[in-house]
N, C-alpha and C positions, 0 to 999 in steps of 0.2 A: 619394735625391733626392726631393724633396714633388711636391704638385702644383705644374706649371707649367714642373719643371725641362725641358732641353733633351733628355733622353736619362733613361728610366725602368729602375731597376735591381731587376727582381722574379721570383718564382718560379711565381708562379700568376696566371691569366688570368678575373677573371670576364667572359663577355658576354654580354652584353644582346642580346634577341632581337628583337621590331619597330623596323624600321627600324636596325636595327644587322646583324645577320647572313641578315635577312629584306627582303627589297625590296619592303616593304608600301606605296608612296607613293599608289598608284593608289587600293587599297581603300579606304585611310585617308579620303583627300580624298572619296571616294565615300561615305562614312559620315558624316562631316561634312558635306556639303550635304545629306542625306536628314536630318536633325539640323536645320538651317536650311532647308528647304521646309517642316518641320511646325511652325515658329516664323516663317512669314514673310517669314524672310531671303534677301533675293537671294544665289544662290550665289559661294562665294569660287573662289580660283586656289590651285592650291600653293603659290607663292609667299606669297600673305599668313598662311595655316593655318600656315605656317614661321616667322615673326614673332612670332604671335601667342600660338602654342603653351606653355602653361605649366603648371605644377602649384602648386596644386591644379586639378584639372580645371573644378571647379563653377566656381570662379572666373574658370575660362578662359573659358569659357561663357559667363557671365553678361559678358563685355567683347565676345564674339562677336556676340552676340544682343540686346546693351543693354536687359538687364530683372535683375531679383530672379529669382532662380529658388524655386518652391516645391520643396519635396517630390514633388511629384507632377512636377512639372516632372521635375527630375533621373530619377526611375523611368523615365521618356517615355526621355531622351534617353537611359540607358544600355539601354534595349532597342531605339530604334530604331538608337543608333550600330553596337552590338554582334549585330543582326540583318542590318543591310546590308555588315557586314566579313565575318562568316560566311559571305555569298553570293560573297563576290569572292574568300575565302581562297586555295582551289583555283586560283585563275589567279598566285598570287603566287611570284616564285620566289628564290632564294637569292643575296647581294650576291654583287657582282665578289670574285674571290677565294675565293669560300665553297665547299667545304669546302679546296680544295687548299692556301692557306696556313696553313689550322689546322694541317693534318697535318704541315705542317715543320718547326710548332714544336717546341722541347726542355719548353718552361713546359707545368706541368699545366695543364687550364683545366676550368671549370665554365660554367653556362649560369644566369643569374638574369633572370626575363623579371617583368612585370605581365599579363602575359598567363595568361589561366587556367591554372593547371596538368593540371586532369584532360584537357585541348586541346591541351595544350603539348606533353606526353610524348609521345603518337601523333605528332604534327605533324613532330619533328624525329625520331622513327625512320622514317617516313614518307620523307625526305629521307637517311636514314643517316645520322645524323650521330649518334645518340648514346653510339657506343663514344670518340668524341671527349671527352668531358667525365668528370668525376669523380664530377660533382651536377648535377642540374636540381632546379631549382625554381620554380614559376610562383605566382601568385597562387592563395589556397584562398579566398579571402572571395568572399561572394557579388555582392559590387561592388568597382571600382576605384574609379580616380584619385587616390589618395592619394598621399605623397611613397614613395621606395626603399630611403629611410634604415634604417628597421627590418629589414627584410626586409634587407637586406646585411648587416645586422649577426647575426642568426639565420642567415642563410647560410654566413658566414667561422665562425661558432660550432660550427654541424654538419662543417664543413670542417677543423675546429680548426687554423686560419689564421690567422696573427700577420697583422693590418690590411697593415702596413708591408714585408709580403714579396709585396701583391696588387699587381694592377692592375687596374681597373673599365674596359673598351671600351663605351661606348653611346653615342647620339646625342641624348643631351636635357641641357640644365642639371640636371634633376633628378640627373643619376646624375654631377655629379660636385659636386654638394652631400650627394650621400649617402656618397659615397667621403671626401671631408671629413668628413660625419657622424664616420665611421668611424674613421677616420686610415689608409684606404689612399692609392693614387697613379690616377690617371686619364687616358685620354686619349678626347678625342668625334671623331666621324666625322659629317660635314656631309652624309650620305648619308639621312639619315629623316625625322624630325619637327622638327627646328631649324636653320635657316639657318646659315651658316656665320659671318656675323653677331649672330645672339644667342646661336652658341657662344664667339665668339672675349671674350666678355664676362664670361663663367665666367670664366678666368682658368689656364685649361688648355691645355695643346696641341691642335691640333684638325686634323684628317687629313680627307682626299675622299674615303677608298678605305680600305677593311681593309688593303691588301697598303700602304699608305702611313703606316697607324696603326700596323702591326707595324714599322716600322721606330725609331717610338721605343726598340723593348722592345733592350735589353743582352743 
């Protein structure tokens, strides 16, 4: 079955880490208004930051803050975004469901985050979770926000995973344009960074809850 079908028939599970198995919503939003205090901007709600939220980042940004961003700009924001998440990381803890319905599963599963990797690996052993997965793998580049597509595709490579026997779990339109990138299958969770509204636009199934999104899987 593609993306969209009623019921997803696959062997292996990627998932995405902020705001998908991590209950980042607090930090996030707290990172993005210290972002829009050093531009100005009266601060948003979670709600709007859920709307608005898109990839490419810069882009995001610049409809956030209504300006051109320089170069110098974007440096600003990903040190200051990425200095006041660091500070909140520690109070963030793991979605409903997490770990106890991973481990019920039969699907192998893997963990593909944009989150830094040299961060990422401590972070979810930290949590124990990492005899759950197969591969992790976070972001190596020295900056984000770019699309998931690549990096899913170099992931399922290392994984040597036929697209069409995955399934991608995350919470952003990104990850299931990447999962199309790909030709695997997908389902989002209206639990992190994107409304349940500007998932249901993707064109995917889209779940409240991890123990609600496993219920697609066959």
């Amino acid at each position: 079955m593609g993306i969209g079908a009623g019921h997803i028939s696959a062997e292996h599970v990627v998932w995405d880490w902020n705001g998908t198995l991590l209950a980042d919503n607090d930090a996030v939003l707290a990172a993005v208004n210290r972002v829009c205090r050093h531009f100005g901007r009266p601060p948003i709600t979670l709600d709007h930051w859920r709307d608005v939220f898109s990839r490419p980042l810069k882009d995001c940004y610049e409809r956030l803050l209504d300006r051109e961003l320089t170069a110098r700009d974007w440096a600003d924001i990903d040190v200051l975004y990425h200095d006041e998440y660091r500070n909140l990381l520690n109070l963030c803890g793991l979605a409903t469901g997490v770990p106890h319905h991973l481990r019920q599963l039969r699907h192998t599963q893997s963990l593909l985050s944009m989150w830094f990797h040299d961060e990422l690996v401590p972070l979810i052993t930290d949590f124990g979770l990492e005899e759950l997965f197969t591969r992790v793998d976070g972001l190596r580049l020295t900056t984000g926000g770019g699309s998931k597509a690549e990096h899913l595709a170099e992931h399922l490579d290392a994984l040597k995973l036929h697209p069409h026997r995955v399934v991608l779990i995350g919470d952003v339109v990104d990850d299931a344009e990447a999962a199309r990138h790909v030709g695997a299958q997908v389902v989002l969770v209206a639990t992190g960074t994107s409304s349940r509204k500007v998932l249901e636009q993707a064109g995917a199934p889209v779940a409240d809850s991890i123990p609600e999104a496993l219920t697609y899987l066959l």
